[in-house]
C-alpha positions as CSV (number, residue, x, y, z in Angstrom):
1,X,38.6,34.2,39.7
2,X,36.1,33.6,42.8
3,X,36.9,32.5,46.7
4,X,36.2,29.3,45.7
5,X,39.5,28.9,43.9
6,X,42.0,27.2,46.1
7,X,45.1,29.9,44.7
8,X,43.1,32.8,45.3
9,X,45.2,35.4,47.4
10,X,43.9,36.8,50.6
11,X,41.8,39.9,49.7
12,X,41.8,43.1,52.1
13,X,39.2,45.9,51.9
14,X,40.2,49.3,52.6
15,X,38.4,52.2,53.4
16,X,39.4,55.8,53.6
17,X,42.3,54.5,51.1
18,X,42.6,57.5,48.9
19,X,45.4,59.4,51.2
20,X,46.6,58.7,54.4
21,X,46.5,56.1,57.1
22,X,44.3,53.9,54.1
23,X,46.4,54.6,51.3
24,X,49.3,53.3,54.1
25,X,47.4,50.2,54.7
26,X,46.6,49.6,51.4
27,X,50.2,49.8,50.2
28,X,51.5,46.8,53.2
29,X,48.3,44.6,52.6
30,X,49.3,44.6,49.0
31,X,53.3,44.1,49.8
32,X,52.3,41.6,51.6
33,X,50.4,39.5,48.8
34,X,47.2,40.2,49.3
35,X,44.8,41.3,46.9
36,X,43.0,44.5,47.5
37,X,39.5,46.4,47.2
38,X,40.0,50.7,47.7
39,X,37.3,52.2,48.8
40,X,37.0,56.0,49.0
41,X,35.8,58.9,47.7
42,X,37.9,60.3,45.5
43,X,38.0,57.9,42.5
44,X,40.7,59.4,40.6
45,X,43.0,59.2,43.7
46,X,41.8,55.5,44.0
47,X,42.5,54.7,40.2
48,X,46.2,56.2,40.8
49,X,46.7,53.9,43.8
50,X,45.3,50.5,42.2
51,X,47.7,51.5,39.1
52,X,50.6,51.6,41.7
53,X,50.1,49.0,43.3
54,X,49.2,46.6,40.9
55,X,52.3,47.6,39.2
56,X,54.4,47.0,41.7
57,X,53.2,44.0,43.8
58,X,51.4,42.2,41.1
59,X,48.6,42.1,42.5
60,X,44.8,42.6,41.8
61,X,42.8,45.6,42.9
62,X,39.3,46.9,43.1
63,X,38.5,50.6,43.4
64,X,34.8,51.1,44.7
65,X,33.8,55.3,45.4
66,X,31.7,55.8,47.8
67,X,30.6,57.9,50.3
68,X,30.4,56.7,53.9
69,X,28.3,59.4,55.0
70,X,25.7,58.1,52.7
71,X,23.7,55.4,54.8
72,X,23.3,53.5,52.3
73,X,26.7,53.4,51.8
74,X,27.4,49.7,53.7
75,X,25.0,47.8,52.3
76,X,25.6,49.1,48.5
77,X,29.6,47.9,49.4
78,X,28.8,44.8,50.3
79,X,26.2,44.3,47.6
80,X,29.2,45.2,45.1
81,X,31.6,42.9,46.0
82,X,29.4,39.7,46.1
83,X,28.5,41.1,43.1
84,X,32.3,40.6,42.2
85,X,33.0,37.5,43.7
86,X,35.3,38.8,46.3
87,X,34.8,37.6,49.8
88,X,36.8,39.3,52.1
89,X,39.6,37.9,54.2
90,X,40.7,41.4,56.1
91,X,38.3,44.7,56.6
92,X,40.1,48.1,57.7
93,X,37.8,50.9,58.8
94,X,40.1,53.8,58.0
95,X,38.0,56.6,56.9
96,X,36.7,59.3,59.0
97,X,37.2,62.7,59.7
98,X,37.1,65.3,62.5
99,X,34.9,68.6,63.2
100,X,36.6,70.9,65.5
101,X,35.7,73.6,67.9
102,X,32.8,74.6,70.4
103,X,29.9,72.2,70.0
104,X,27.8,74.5,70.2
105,X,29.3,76.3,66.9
106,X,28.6,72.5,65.1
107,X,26.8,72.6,62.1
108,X,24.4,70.0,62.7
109,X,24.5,68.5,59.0
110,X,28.5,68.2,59.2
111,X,28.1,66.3,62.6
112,X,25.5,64.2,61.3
113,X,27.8,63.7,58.6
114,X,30.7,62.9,61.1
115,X,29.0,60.2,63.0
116,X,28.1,58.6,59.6
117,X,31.2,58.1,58.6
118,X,33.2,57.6,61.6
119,X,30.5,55.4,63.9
120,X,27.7,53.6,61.7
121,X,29.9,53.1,58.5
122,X,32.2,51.3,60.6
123,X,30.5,49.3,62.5
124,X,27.7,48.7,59.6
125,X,31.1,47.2,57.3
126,X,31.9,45.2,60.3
127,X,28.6,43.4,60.6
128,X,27.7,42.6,57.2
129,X,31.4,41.6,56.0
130,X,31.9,39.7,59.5
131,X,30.9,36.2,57.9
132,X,33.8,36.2,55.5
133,X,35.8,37.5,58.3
134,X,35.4,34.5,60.0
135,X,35.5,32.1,57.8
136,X,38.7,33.4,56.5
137,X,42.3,31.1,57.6
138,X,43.6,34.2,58.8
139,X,41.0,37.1,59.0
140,X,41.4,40.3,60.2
141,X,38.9,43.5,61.4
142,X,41.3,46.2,61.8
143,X,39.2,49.6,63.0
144,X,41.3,52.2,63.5
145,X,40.5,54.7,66.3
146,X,42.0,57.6,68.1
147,X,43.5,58.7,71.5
148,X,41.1,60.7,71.2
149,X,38.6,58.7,72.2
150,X,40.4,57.5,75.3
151,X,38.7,60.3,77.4
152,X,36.5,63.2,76.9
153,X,38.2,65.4,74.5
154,X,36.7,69.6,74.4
155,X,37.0,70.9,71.0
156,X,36.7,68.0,69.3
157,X,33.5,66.4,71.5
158,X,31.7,64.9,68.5
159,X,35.2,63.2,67.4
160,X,36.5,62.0,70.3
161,X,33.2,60.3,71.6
162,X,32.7,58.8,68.2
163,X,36.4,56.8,68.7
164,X,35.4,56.1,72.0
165,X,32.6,53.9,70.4
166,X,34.6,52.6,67.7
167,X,37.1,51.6,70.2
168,X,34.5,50.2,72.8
169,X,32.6,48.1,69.9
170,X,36.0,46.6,68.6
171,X,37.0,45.3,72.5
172,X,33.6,43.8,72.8
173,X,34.2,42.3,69.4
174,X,37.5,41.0,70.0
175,X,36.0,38.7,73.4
176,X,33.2,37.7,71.5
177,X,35.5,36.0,68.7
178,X,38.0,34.9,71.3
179,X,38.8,31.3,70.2
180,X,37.9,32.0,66.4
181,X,40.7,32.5,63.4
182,X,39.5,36.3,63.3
183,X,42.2,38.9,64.9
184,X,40.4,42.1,65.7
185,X,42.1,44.8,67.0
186,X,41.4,48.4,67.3
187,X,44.5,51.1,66.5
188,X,44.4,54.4,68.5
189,X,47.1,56.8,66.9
190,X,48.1,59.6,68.3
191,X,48.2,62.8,66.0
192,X,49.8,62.0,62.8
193,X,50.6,63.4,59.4
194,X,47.9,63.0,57.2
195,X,45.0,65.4,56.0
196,X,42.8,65.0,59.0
197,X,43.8,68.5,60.3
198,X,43.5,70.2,57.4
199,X,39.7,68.7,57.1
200,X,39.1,69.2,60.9
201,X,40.6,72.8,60.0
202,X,42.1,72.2,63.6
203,X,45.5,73.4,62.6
204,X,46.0,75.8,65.2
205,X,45.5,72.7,68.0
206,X,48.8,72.2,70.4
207,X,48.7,68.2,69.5
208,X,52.6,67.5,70.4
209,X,54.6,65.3,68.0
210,X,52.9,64.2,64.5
211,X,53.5,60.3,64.2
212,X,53.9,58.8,60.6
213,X,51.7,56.9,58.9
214,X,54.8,53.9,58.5
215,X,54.8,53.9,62.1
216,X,51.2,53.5,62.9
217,X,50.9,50.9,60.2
218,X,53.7,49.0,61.1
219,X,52.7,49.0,64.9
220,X,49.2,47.6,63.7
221,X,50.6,45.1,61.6
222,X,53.0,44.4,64.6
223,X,49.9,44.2,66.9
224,X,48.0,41.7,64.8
225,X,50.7,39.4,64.2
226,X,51.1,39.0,67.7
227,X,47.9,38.8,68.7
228,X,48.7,41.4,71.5
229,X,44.9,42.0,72.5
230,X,41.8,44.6,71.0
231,X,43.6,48.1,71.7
232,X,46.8,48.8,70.3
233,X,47.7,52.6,71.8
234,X,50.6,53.9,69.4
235,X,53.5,55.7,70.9
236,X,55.4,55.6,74.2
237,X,53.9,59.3,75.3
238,X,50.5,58.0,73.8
239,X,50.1,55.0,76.0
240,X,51.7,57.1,79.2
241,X,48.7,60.2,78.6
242,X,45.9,57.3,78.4
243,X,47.1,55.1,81.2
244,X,47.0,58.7,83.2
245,X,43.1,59.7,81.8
246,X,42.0,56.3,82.9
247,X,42.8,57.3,86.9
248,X,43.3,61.1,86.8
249,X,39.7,62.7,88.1
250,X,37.8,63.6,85.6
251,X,37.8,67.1,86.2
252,X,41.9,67.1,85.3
253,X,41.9,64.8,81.9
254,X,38.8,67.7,80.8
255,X,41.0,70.6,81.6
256,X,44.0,69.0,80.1
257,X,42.7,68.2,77.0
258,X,40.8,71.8,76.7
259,X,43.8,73.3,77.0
260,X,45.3,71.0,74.2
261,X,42.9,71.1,71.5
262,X,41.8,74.8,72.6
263,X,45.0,76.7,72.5
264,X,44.2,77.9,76.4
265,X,47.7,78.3,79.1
């Protein structure tokens, strides 16, 4: 069945979908009827989740592994699903992943890695999918960020500046489609339970509470469907510590935040 056929559900694309925030999103787009492309990865975790939910909501489901760090990763995507007929209607960015720790203790390759995956996949996706976006009835581009990236964050510097772009990149978006059918909207999550600490191997952190990944999805879902504008901060405390890093000096939000990801009193 192509986009061409008038009964054709909507069809989201999901990256990062193997666990997590992407799995999360993955699971509503599908409850809520639309037909969905997994991409990840993990394939076996990807095959579980497209049995799942195909079972369950009756709807279809592409799994596509790949590897965002790879920067040929984007193109290859969108050369598969045209490939496939599928034109898509909504576009989360959800994978990424964190290094943590002094940046000068980096490992160069890892960071290079890191900026692949959480800045140039992204916005790469975005670009080359954005046609379909907007011709969609109701399209979506759904990146999801980080309070992280609402000020300079030590011991996680590479992380933190790469959601800043993401999060800067989907506000500019947002006003240049002001007008259109498209809802864009970036997400900025708090800390919440998923595997990113375990992969940032930033355990030891003092992050405050973990957030869920129902609440985060259903605060973006909540978001779009009210059009509410590009940044959706999640949490009361969340939106309190970023309103305060926007007019704190700058000198205060740095030593705040060391002594947050770094453990320091």
């Amino acid at each position: 069945m192509t986009q061409s056929d008038p009964t054709r559900r909507p069809v989201a694309v999901i990256t990062g979908a193997s666990s997590g925030l992407g799995r999360g999103y993955a699971t509503e787009f599908a409850a809520r009827g639309a037909d969905v492309v997994l991409i990840a990865r993990r394939a076996e975790r990807l095959e579980e989740l497209a049995a799942t939910l195909r079972s369950l909501h009756g709807v279809a489901v592409d799994v596509l592994p790949a590897d965002l760090a790879d920067p040929a990763a984007p193109q290859v995507i969108a050369d598969r699903l045209g490939e496939l007929g599928v034109r898509a209607t909504a576009l989360v960015n959800c994978a990424g992943f964190g290094t943590a720790g002094l940046f000068e203790n980096e490992d160069p390759a890892r960071i290079a890695q890191e900026i692949a995956v959480d800045v140039t996949a992204p916005t790469l996706l975005a670009r080359l999918l954005m046609p379909d976006l907007l011709a969609a009835e109701r399209g979506i581009l759904l990146m999801v960020s980080s309070t992280a990236g609402h000020q300079p964050t030590p011991n996680l510097a590479v992380y933190g500046a790469s959601k800043a772009f993401v999060t800067s990149l989907t506000a500019a978006i947002w006003r240049e489609n002001r007008g259109s059918r498209l809802r864009v909207l970036a997400v900025c999550p708090g800390p919440t339970a998923t595997e990113f600490f375990e992969a940032a191997d930033s355990r030891q952190f003092v992050v405050g509470r973990i957030g869920t990944i129902a609440e985060v999805v259903s605060a973006s879902f909540t978001a779009l469907d009210r059009h509410s504008g590009p940044v959706r901060t999640i949490g009361f405390g969340n939106i309190a510590r970023s309103v305060g890093a926007k007019f704190a000096p700058r000198r205060l939000t740095l030593m705040v935040g060391d002594k947050a990801t770094s453990g320091k009193k």
